[in-house]
N, C-alpha and C positions, 0 to 999 in steps of 0.2 A: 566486547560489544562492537568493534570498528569492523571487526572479519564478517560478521553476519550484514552489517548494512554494506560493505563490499559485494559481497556475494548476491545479496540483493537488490542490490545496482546494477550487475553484470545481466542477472536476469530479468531485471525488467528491460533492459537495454533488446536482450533478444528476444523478450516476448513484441514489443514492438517490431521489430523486423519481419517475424512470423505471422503476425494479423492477419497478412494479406493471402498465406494459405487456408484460411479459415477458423475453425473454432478450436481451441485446446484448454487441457486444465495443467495447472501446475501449480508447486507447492514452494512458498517463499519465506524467509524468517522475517521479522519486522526487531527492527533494534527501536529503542526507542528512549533515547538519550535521558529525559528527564524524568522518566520513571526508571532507568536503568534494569531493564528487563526484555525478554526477547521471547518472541510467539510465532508458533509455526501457523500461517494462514494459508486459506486456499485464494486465489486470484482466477478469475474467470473472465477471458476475452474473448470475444463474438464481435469479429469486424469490427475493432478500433472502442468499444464499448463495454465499460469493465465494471464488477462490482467488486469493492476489496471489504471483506469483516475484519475488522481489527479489535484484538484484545486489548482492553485496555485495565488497568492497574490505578490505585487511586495513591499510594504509596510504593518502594523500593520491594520488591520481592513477593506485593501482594497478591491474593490470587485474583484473577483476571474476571472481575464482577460484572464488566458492562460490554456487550457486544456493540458495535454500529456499522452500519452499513455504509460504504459511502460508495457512491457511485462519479464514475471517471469520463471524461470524452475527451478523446486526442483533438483536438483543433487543427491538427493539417501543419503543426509548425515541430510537433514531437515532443506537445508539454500535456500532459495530465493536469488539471487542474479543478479542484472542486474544496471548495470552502463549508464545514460543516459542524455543529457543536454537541456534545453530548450534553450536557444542562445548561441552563443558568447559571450555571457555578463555575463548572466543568468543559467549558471552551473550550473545544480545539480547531485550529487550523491545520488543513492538506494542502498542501501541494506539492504536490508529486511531478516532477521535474525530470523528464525522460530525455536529454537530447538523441538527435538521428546521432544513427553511426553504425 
């Protein structure tokens, strides 16, 4: 699980860098610790402005019932951040945490 959130820390690292050539799509794993499971997403950025779907699992290996969208804005400091829930029940917090570099 640790290789795939590596790997997609390396790229979110260089999609930030890249913004400033314009619009690209690219293809990232998402790990995600407390469901212990992993989803290939697509990430789409258009000038510093991102929407990420994330599969999400409600147990260990289940299949991936609920999509959400969450939508991203760099702030000018190299953080992603945006706070967003899938129920009532079903909380989740984002923050997606880019430094420069």
């Amino acid at each position: 699980i640790l290789e795939p959130a590596r790997r997609a820390g390396v790229l979110a690292r260089c999609a930030v860098q890249l913004t400033s050539n314009g619009s690209f799509h690219w293809t990232m794993r998402v790990a995600q610790a407390e469901m212990a499971r992993r989803a290939v997403e697509k990430f789409q950025i258009i000038m510093h402005n991102g929407n990420l779907r994330v599969a999400q699992g409600i147990w260990r290996d289940a299949p991936a019932s609920v999509f959400e969208e969450i939508k991203a804005l760099l702030d000018g400091t190299g953080v992603y951040k945006r706070s967003t829930g899938l129920t009532h029940c079903q909380h989740k917090n984002w923050h997606l945490t880019m430094p420069r570099g």
